[in-house]
N, C-alpha and C positions, 0 to 999 in steps of 0.2 A: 548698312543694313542694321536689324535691328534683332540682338539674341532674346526670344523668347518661347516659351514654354503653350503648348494649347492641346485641348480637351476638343476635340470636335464628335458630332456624330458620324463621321464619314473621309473614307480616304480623299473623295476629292473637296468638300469642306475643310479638310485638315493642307491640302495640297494647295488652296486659295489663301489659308493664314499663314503657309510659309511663303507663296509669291510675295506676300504683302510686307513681310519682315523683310525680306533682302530688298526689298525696295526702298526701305528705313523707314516702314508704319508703324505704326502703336499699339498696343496692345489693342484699346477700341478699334483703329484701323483693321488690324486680324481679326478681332472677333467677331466686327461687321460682315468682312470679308465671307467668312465662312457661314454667318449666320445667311448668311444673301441664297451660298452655295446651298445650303440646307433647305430652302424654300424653293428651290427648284427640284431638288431629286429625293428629300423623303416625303414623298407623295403619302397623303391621308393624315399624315402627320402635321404637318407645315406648309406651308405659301405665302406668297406676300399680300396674300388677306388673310391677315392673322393680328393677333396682337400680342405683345410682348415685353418685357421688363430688362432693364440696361443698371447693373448696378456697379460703378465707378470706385477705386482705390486709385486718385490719381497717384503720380510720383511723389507730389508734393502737395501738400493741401487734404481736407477733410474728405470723407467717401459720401456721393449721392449715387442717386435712384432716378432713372429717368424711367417711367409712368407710359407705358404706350400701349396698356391695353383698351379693349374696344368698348365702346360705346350705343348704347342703346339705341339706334337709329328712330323716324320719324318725325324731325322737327317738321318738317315742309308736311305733315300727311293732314288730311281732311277727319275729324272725329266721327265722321260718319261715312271713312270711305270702308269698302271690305275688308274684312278679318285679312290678314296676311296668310298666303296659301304656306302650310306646311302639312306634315305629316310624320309617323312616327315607323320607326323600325325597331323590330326587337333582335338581338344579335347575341349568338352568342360568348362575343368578345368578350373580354375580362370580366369572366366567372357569369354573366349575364349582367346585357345594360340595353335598355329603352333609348333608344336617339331620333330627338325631333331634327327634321331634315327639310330640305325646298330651300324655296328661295326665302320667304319669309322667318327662315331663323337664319339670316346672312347678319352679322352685327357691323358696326361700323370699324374699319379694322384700326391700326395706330403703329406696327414695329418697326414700319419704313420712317414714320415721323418720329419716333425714338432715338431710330439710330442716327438721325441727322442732328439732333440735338447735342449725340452723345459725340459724334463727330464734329462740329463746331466747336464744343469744348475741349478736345481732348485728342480729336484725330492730327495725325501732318499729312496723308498724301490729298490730291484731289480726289472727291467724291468718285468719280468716274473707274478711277482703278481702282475702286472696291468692287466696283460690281460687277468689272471685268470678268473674273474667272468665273460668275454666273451665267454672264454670257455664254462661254465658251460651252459649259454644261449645257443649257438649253438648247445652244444650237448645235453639237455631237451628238445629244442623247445622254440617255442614263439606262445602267438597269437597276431595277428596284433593289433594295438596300434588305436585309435581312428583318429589320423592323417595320419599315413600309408591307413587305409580303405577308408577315406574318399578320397585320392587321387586315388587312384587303383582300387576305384568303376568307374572311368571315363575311366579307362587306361590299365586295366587288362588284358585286350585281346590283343588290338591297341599298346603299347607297350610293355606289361608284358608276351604277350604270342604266341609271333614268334617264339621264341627260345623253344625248347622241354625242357631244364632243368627247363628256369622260370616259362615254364607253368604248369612243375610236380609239382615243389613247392608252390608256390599260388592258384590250383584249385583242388576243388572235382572230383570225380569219374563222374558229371555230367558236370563238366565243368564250375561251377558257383566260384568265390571269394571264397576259403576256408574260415570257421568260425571255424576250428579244428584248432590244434596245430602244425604253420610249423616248420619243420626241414629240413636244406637244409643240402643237400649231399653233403661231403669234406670241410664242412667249418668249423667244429673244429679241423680238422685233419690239414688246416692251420694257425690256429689261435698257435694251437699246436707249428708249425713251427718260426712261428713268434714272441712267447712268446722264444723260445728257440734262434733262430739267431740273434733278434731283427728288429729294423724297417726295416733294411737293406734288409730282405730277401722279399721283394716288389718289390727291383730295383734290386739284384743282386743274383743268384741261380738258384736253380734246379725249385722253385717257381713262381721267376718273369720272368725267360724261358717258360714257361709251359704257362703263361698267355701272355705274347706276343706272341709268337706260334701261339695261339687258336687266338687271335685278326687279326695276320696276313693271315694267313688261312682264314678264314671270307673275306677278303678283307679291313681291316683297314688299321690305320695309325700308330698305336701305334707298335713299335717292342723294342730288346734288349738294343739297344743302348739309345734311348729313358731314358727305367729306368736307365739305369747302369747312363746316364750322369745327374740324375738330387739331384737336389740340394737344402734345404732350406735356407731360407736367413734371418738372423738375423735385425734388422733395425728397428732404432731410431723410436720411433711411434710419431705420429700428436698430439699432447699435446693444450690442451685448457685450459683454467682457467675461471671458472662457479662460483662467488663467494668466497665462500672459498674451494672448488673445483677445483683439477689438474685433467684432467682427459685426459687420454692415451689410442688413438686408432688406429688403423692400417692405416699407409699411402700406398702410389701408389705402389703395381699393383690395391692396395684396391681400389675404387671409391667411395665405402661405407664410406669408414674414413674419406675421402675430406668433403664427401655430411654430415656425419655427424656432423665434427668439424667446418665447416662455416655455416651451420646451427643453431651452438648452441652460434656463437660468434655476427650472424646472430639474434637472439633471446633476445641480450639487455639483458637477466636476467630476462626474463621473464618466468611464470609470479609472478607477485610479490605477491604471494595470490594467492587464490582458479582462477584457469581460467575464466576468463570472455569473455562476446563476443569480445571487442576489443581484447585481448588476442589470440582466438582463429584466429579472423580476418588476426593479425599479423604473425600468426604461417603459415597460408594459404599462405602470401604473399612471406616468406621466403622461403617457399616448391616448390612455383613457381618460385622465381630467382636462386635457389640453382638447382634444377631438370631440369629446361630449361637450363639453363648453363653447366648441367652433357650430355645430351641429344645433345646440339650444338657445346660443345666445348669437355669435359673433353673426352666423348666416341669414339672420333677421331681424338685425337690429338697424334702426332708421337712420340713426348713426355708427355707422361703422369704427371711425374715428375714435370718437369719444368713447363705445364702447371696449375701443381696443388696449384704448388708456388706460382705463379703469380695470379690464381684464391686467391688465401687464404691473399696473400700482399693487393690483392685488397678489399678486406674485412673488412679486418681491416683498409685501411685509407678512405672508404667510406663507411659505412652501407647504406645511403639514396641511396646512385646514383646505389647503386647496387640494392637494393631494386624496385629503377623505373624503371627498363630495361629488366626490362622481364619478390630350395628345401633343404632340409635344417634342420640340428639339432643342438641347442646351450647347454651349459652346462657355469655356472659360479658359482666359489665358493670363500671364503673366508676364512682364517682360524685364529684362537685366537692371533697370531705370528705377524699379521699383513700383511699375503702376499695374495694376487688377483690374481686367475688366470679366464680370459675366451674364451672360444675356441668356433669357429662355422666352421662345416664343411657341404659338400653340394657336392653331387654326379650329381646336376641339374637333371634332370625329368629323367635322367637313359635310357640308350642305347637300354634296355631289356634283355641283354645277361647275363649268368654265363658263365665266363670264362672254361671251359672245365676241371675237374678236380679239382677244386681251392674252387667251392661255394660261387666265388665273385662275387656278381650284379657288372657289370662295369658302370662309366660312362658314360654320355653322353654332357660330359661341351664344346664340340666343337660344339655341336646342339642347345644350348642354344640363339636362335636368337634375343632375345631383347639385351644381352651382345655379342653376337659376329655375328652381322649381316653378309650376304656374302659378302658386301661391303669392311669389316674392313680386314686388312691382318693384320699377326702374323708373325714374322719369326718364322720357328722351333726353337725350344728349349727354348723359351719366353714364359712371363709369359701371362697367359689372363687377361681379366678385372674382377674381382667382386664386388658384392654389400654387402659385410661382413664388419662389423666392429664390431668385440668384443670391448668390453672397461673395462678398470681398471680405479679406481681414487683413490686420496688417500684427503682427508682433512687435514686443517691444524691441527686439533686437534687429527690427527692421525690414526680418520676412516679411513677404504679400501673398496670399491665395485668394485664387478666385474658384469655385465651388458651385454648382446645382445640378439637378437634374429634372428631368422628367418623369410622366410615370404617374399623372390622374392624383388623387387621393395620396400617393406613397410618395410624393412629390417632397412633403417636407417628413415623412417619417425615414426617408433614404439618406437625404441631407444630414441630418440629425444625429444619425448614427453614423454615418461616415465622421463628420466632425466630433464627436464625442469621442469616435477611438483614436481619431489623429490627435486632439488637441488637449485631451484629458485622458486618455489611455494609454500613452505611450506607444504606438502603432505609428507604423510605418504609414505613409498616404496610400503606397497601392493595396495594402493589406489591409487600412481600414477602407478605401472602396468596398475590398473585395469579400468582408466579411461580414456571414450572413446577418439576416437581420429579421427582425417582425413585426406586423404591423398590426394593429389593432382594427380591425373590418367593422364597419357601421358604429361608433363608439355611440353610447350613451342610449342603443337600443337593446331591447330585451336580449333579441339573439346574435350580439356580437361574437365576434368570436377572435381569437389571435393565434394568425398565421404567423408561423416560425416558416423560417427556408430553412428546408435540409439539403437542398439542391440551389445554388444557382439560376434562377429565373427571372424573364424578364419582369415578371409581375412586380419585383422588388423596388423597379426605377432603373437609371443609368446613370448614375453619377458619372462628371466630369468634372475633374478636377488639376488648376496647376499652381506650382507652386516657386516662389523665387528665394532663394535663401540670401542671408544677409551678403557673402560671398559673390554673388552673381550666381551661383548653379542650380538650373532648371530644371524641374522635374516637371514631368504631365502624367496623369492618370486617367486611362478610359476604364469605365466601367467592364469587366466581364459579362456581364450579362448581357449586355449590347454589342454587337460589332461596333463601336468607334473607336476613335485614334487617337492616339497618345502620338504626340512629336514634338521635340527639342530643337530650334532652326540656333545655330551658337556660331558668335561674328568669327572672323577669319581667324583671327588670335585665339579663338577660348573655344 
């Protein structure tokens, strides 16, 4: 078996990354394992149309970034066929947000092609017993998760229940948010498929025909050639140095990696001790020239890349002048060996649909209008923008943490502050999880404004975080503000 440390959103995502350690998996093996679990039962949140980021501290050897968010769909489409059907919802979910929905904002999804990637490199068991304990979930049932409810109490109907398959799954006989156990129809029977073909059978087969098919039929964008051509992308991640801390996060198409690694180089090392006002003052001003600069520059600029470069050069040879000028499930674990995996995937507020047959929620990442305004074009077959950044680090004395959360927009200001008080505060990990934080709403507009927690909310994110010390001895940290789970699996000796 294998002693390791994991951050899940969910008792039974957390109960799949311990079957996968006593079987002697890896930490990518667990955090597969669970992440699989997670796309089956945090419903609204996740599925396996979704896309997602894998970001690697092997045992031995330098930290990557495996790349598996989604893709622009319509290579195969006609320049003069129909507009793709969608439509828009207003909701009063987080604080108020507009979401384009239908079929036609389904993007082409990548976390099943990530994680195979990141499994190839780095997993030991067979693909198949990862996605076992998904099986098992799909076909008992689940009931909805504290986070799934709380979303799909605003949205249930409005987006969850256009379509006849979501709204069998999610409602009672009277038409209210099931409080029973759901089970959706055909989605162990793919899981089935998918544990057997492996991640492939998403973009290529009788599977991922079946669900372009039903997408196109609808009026989408998404069709065959779509999956067949897509592709995850291995790459050098955004490395920071936080004291005695390397810590390795996802670069561009990330947004999240930029905003979170010139944040924290942005942050002086601070703080240096328990947070104080100045302290707090300073984290405020960072979150305003890092967020206003994501918002004017990074979110529409033609290169992303280049632009992120030259943001981050700029960074580093001026903190002062830069300083004056202006849905989602993570899983992170660690294991005895010394290797860090964390993965955060995100299906965005979700389309509303089950693919026909399949019992996949699809998503909705081309609806997503704070990341991809109608303004911003895409070409086909490119990657979108996100606000994800798992992170790994390794210290010099050996420790590894693997680190992210979810949480829209708060996504890297949660991170941020979590790490700032672990690794330059002198905090403890579940104390700097668990200490409040602020965020800066709309940066670099008129009426921004910055929210402090005086309470505990989930609006803050979930951070999950674990951690392996030079010793061997594991720690995991869930978030409070989420029901997930913290759990230590430690071989028979230790």
């Amino acid at each position: 078996m294998t002693a390791l440390a994991v951050a899940a959103p969910n008792q039974a995502a957390a109960d799949a990354a311990e079957d996968v350690a006593r079987a002697g998996g890896t930490a990518v093996d667990a955090a597969i394992a669970a992440a699989l679990v997670a796309m089956v039962n945090e419903v609204g949140l996740v599925s396996l149309s979704s896309g997602g980021f894998v970001t690697v501290q092997p045992a031995a050897g330098p930290a990557y970034a495996v790349d598996g968010w989604v893709d622009r769909p319509g290579l195969a489409r006609r320049d003069d066929a129909p507009a793709p059907k969608t439509w828009d919802v207003a909701t009063a979910y987080g604080g108020g947000v507009t979401i384009t929905i239908g079929p036609g904002s389904v993007a082409t999804h990548g976390s099943l092609a990530a994680f195979g990637e990141a499994h190839a490199r780095d997993g030991r068991l067979p693909w198949r017993e990862l996605v076992a304990p998904a099986i098992d979930v799909a076909r008992g049932g689940f009931r909805l998760g504290s986070a799934s409810t709380y979303y799909l109490r605003y949205v249930h109907e409005t987006v969850f229940g256009w379509d006849a398959e979501s709204h069998r799954a999610l409602h009672d006989a009277d038409g209210r948010l099931t409080e029973e156990r759901v089970v959706v129809a055909d989605l162990a029977a793919t899981l089935g498929v998918i544990a057997a073909e492996g991640p492939r059978a998403l973009h290529q087969g009788d599977l991922a025909d079946r669900l372009a098919r039903d997408v196109q039929e609808r009026g989408g964008l998404l069709g065959a050639a779509d999956l067949a051509a897509y592709a995850p992308v291995v790459r050098a991640p955004l490395t920071t140095r936080v004291g005695a801390w390397s810590l390795a996060t996802t670069p561009p198409p990330s947004v999240g990696g930029v905003v979170v690694a010139s944040m924290l180089r942005l942050l002086d090392d601070r703080p240096r001790g328990s947070w104080d006002a100045d302290d707090v003052a300073h984290l405020v001003r960072v979150q305003r020239a890092v967020l206003g600069h994501r918002r004017d520059v990074l979110e529409c600029a033609d290169d992303l890349d280049a632009a992120s470069r030259a943001w981050l050069d700029r960074v580093d040879a001026d903190h002062r002048a830069v300083l004056e000028s202006g849905s989602t499930a993570q899983v992170s674990v660690t294991d005895a060996d010394g290797a860090a995996c964390s993965i955060t995937v995100s299906s965005g507020y979700g389309a509303g649909m089950i693919a026909a047959g399949t019992g996949i929620w699809l998503n909705n990442c081309l609806g997503e209008q704070e990341l991809n305004p109608p303004d911003r074009r895409v070409a086909r077959g490119s990657r979108l923008l996100s606000n994800m950044a798992p992170t790994v680090g390794r210290h010099d004395d050996g420790s590894t943490l693997a680190i992210g959360s979810p949480g829209a927009d708060r996504i890297t200001t949660a991170i941020v502050s979590s790490l700032a008080g672990f690794v330059s505060g002198g905090l403890g990990l579940a104390d700097a999880v668990a200490h409040p934080r602020v965020h800066v709403h709309r940066a670099g507009l008129p009426d921004e404004d910055v929210r402090v927690e005086d309470e505990l909310s989930m609006y803050f994110g979930g951070v999950g975080a674990a951690l392996t010390s030079p010793d061997g001895r594991l720690e995991a940290v869930a978030d409070p503000r989420r029901d997930g789970v913290a759990r230590m699996v430690s071989s028979p000796d230790g």
